[in-house]
N, C-alpha and C positions, 0 to 999 in steps of 0.2 A: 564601765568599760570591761569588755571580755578578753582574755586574751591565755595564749599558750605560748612556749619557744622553747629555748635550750641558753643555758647562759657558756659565753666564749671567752676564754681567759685571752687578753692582749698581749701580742709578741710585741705589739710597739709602744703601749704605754702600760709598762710593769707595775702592777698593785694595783690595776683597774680591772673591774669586770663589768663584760658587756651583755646583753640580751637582745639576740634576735628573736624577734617573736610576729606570729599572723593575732592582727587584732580584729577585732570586728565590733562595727558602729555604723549602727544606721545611717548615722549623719555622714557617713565619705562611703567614698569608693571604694573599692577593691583596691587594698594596697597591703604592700610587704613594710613592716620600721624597722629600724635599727633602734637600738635605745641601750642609753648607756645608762650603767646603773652607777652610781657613786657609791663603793664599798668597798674596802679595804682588804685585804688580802692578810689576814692576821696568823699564817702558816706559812712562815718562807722557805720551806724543805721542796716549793716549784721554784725552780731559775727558768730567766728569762730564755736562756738555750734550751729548756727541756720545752717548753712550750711554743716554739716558733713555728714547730712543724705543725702543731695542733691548732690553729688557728685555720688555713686555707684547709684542711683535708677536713673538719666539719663544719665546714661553709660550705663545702662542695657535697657533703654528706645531706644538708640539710636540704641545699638547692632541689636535688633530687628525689629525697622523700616529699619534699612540695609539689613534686608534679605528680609523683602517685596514687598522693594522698585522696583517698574519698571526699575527702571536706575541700572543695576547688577553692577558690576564692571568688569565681562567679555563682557558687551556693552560700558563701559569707555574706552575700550583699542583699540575701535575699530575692534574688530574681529567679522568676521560674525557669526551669531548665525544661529543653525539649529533644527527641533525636527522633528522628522521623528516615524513613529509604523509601523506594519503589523502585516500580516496574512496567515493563509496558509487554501488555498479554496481546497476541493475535489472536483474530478471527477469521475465517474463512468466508469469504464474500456472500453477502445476505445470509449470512447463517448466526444463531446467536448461542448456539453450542458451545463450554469452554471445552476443546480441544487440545489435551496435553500434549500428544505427541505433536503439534504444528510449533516449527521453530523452536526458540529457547523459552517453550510454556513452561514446562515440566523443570526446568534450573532454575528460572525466575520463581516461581509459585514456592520451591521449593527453598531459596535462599530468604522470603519474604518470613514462610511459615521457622524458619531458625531464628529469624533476627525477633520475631514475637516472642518465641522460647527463651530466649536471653532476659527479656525484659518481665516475665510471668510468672516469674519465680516468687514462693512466696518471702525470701530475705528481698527481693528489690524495692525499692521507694518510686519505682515507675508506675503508672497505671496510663490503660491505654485511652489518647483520647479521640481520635480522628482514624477512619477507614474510608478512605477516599475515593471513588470512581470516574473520571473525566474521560467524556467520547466524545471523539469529532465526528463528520464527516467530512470523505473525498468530495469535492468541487460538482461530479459528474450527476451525484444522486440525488432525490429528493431531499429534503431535510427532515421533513414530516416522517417519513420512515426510516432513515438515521437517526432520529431520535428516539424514537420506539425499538428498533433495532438496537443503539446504543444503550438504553434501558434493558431491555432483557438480560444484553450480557454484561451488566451492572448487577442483577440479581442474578445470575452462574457464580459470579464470580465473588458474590458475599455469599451463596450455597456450600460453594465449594469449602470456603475458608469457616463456616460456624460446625461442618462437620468435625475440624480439627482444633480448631478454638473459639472461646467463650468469646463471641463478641455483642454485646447490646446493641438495638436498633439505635439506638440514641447517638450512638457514634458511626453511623456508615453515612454517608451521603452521595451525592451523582450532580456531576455538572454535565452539562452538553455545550458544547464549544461552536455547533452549527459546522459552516462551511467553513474549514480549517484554511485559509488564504493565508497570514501568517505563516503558519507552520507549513504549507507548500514552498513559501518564500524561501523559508529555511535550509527545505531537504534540497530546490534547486540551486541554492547561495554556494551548496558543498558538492554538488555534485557537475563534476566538470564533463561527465557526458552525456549531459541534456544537449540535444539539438538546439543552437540557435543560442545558447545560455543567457546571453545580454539581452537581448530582445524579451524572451519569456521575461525574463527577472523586470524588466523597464515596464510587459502591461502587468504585471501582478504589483508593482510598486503602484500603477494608475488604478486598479482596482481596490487596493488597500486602502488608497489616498482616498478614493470616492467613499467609501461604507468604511471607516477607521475602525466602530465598534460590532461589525458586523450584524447591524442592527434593521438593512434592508435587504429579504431572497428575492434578490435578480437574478434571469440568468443572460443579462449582457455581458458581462464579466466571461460566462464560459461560453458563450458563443464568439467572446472573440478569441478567447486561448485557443476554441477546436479550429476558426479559420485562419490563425497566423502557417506559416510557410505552410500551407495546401494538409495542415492536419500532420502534419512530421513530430513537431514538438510533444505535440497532445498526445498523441498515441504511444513516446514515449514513458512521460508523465504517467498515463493510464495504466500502462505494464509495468511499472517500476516503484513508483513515489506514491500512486494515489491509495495503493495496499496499508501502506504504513501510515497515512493520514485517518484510515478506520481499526487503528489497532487502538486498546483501552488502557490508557495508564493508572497505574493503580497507588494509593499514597497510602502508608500507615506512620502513624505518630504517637509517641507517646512522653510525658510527661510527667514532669514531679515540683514540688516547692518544697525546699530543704525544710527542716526542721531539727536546728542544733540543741546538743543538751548543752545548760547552763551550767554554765563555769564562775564556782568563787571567787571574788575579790580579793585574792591572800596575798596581791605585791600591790604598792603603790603606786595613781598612775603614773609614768613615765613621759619625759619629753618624747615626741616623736617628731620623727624624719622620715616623711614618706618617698615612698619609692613606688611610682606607681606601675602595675605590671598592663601589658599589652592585653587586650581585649581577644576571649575564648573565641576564634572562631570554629563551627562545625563547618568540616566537609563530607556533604553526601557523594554517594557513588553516584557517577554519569549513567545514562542508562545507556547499555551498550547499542552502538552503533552497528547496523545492518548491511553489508555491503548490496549494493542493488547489481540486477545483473548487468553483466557487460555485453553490451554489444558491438560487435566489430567492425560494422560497414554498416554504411548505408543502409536505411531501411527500403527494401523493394518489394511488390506485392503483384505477383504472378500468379493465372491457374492455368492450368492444359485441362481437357475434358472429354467425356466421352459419353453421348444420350443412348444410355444401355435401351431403350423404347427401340432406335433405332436398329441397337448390335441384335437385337433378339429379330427383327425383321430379316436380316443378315444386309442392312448396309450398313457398312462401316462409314465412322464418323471422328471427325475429331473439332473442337474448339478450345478458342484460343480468349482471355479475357485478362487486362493490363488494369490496376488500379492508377487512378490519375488523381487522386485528391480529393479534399472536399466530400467526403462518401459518393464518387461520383467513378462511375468504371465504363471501358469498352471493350468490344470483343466482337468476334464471327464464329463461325461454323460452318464446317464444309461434310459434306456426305458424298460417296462415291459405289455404288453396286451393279455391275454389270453383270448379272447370270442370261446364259440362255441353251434352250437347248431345240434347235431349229426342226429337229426331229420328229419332235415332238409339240411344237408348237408353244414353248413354255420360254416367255419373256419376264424377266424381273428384273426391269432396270431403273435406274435412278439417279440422278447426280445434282448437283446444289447448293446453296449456303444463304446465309444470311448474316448484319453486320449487325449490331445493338449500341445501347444507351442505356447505361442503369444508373438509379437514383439505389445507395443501402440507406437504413434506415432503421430503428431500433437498438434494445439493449446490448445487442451481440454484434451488432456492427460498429460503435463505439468500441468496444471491446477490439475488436481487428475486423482490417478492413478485407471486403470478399466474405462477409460471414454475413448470417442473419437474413432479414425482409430484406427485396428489393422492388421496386417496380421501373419499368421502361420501356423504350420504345425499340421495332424494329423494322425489319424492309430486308428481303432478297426475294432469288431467282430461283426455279427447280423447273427440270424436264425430267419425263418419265415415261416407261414403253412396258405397260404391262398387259402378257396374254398366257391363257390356262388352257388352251389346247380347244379354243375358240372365238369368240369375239376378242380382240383387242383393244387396246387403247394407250392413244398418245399426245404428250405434252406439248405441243407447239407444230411447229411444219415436220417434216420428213426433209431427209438429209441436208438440215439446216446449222447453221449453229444456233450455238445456248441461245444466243440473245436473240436470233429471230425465233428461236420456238419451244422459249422458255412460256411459263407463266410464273408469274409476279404475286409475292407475298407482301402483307405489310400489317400492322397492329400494334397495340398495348398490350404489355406482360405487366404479371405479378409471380413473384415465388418467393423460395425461402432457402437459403443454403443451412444445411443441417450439419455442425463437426460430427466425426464417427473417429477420428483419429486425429494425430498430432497433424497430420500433415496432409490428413485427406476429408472429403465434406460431401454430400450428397445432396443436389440441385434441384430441386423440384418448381417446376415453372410451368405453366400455363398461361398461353397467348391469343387473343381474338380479334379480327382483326378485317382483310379484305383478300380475296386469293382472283386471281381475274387472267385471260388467255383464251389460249382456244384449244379445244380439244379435238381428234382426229378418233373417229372409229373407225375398225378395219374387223376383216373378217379374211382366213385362209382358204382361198381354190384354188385348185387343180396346180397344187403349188408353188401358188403365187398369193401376195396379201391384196387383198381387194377394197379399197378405201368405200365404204358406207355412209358416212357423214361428217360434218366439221361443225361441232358445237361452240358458242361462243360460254364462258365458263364465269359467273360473275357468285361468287362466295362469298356471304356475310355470316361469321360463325369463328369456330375456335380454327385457328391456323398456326397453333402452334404445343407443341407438349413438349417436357424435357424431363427426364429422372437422371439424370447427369452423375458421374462418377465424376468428382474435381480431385486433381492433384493439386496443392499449393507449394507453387515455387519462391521463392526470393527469401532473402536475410529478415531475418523477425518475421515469416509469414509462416505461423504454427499457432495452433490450438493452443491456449496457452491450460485451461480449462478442463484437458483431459493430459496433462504433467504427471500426472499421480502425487500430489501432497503442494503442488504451486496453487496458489488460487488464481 
């Protein structure tokens, strides 16, 4: 038997001395005794009044050096001792770069590389044993490249830290968590301005339920999150929650097994009366929580537009284009130019529109809608009276209206909306299609315009071009991409 203490003269029972003392024995637990030693008190120059007060004031003396004390009594029992923190580092979307200045990189990295300092010293009994790296991915992305991805900035982030301390390969390691559905579950559980909150959270519980261990990449799972309420939910998810599902948390630990010096047998053992003390718990620091941004209304997704192809011709134009869900959008366009100079014989006229059907489609149209590939379908009307100071030519009858002496547009487009700013994009489209009507040529005599011919007009080819300036209008419809330091 091992043991230390402090012996306490009794205010309650005079001529007796007691011994509290920490013992330590394999065979029990972690425990405090009391133990009374049988031994007389052969100096009676202590009264029982000089010593009352002395009793509680070094029990309460004692209490306290027991908490301070180096030697715990979870290190008497021999059990290994651990203390381990972390962090969770971002990255910047498909980038595997560690970037200090993004968020709290630069306080976290910096609060991790102290807490290793404390522990590195060469007086500590710590040595370190785990450097941890765990990446998920968001719901949206491959896995295969989340994980390579996730990998790379596993090795940034044991780079960064072996230029500052000794760490052995033997102790770093890297999980990949896949498609993080849990942990989405989570960040929507707490956040009370997801769209729809109940519903998202009911199919991510059905999608939990189906793959528990995340052991099959489907992506039924995400095609049904992007088509619940027409794509509202997802898009906020996307801009808010799925960022912080590809940030890497980072785990260090480190560890010791006491090793007490032996202590003499110089008192008898002693009866004991244990007391047994409550079990050491560690708490680690939470990792701090991020506030996601707030948005205020409604999400709505408007553009207004202008086919500069057509401003440089000098007719003005303007279109107009509503997102409706589902990556699916509509819109028109209308152009209006009337020059002339009768003078001179110099006609530039034109007027027109047409209504559309788009399908988006790709990385950047996930991302927000109105952005990225699109392809669709369209259909309108245009007349036009063009003459250079001789032959002319015109769109449909003479003094008719549009719809008797229009000609008819109609095709398949393809384009791409390109951001160039937070709030504006650049359209580029190309349409082929059918153009069909009649055409009138004229020729100017003796003052007067003199009709020549009436051609029947049947065009199979491109019928349609746009380089489009796009405004985006509506609540959350912004580049999020070109923020300056948002991903």
């Amino acid at each position: 038997m091992k043991y230390h203490g402090i012996y306490i003269i009794s205010p309650v029972f005079p001529g007796k001395l007691y011994l509290l003392c920490i013992m330590k024995n394999s065979n029990r637990k972690k425990s405090c005794c009391v133990t009374k030693l049988a031994s007389e008190i052969s100096d009676g120059s202590i009264t029982d009044k000089r010593i009352c007060f002395l009793f509680p004031v070094l029990l309460c003396i004692l209490m306290l050096s027991s908490l301070c004390d180096t030697v715990t009594a979870r290190e008497l029992s021999g059990e290994e001792i651990s203390v381990s923190d972390s962090a969770q580092i971002q990255f910047q979307q498909s980038k595997s770069q560690l970037n200090l200045s993004l968020g709290n990189n630069q306080k976290e990295l910096d609060r991790l590389v102290g807490f290793m300092n404390r522990y590195k010293n060469p007086d500590s009994l710590f040595t370190l044993h785990r450097v941890k790296v765990i990446g998920g991915a968001s719901p949206e992305g491959s896995v295969a490249i989340n994980e390579r991805l996730s990998r790379l900035r596993a090795d940034n982030i044991f780079d960064y830290f072996s230029t500052r301390e000794s760490i052995p390969d033997s102790v770093t390691s890297f999980e990949f968590l896949g498609r993080d559905w849990k942990g989405l579950r989570s960040l929507v559980e707490f956040d009370t301005r997801v769209p729809y909150q109940r519903e998202v959270l009911s199919l991510l519980d059905d999608i939990i339920t189906a793959n528990p261990e995340n052991a099959v990449v489907s992506d039924k799972g995400l095609k049904q999150l992007r088509q619940l309420r027409a794509g509202i939910p997802y898009l906020y998810l996307y801009n808010n929650l799925f960022p912080r599902l590809r940030e890497s948390k980072l785990y260090v630990e480190y560890i010791r097994k006491p090793s007490l010096p032996q202590m003499a047998d110089t008192l008898p053992a002693p009866d004991v009366t244990e007391i047994l003390l409550p079990p050491v718990v560690e708490i680690l620091p939470e990792p701090e929580f991020i506030e996601p941004p707030t948005i205020q209304c409604r999400p709505f997704y408007m553009a207004v537009k202008t086919n500069m192809l057509y401003d440089a011709l000098a007719l003005p134009n303007i279109g107009i284009e509503f997102y409706v869900g589902k990556n699916w959008s509509v819109g028109g366009n209308w152009m209006y130019g009337w020059w002339d100079s009768n003078k001179r014989h110099r006609y530039w006229r034109a007027y027109g529109g047409d209504l559309y059907v788009r399908r988006w489609f790709g990385s950047k149209a996930l991302e927000k809608p109105l952005t990225g590939h699109h392809i669709g379908v369209y259909g309108g009307v245009v007349t036009y009276d063009f003459e250079f100071g001789g032959k002319g030519y015109m769109g449909g009858l003479p003094d008719k209206t549009l719809w008797d002496r229009c000609n008819y547009i109609g095709g398949i487009e393809y384009g791409y909306s390109l951001p160039i700013a937070r709030r504006l994009n650049i359209d580029f489209t190309i349409g082929v299609g059918y153009m069909g009507g009649k055409v009138q040529e004229y020729a100017p005599e003796n003052g007067h315009y003199v009709w020549q011919k009436t051609k029947n007009l049947h065009w199979v080819g491109p019928t349609k071009a746009e380089i489009s300036l796009v405004w985006l209008i509506g609540c959350d419809n912004y580049n999020r991409s070109l923020k300056g330091g948002d991903r």
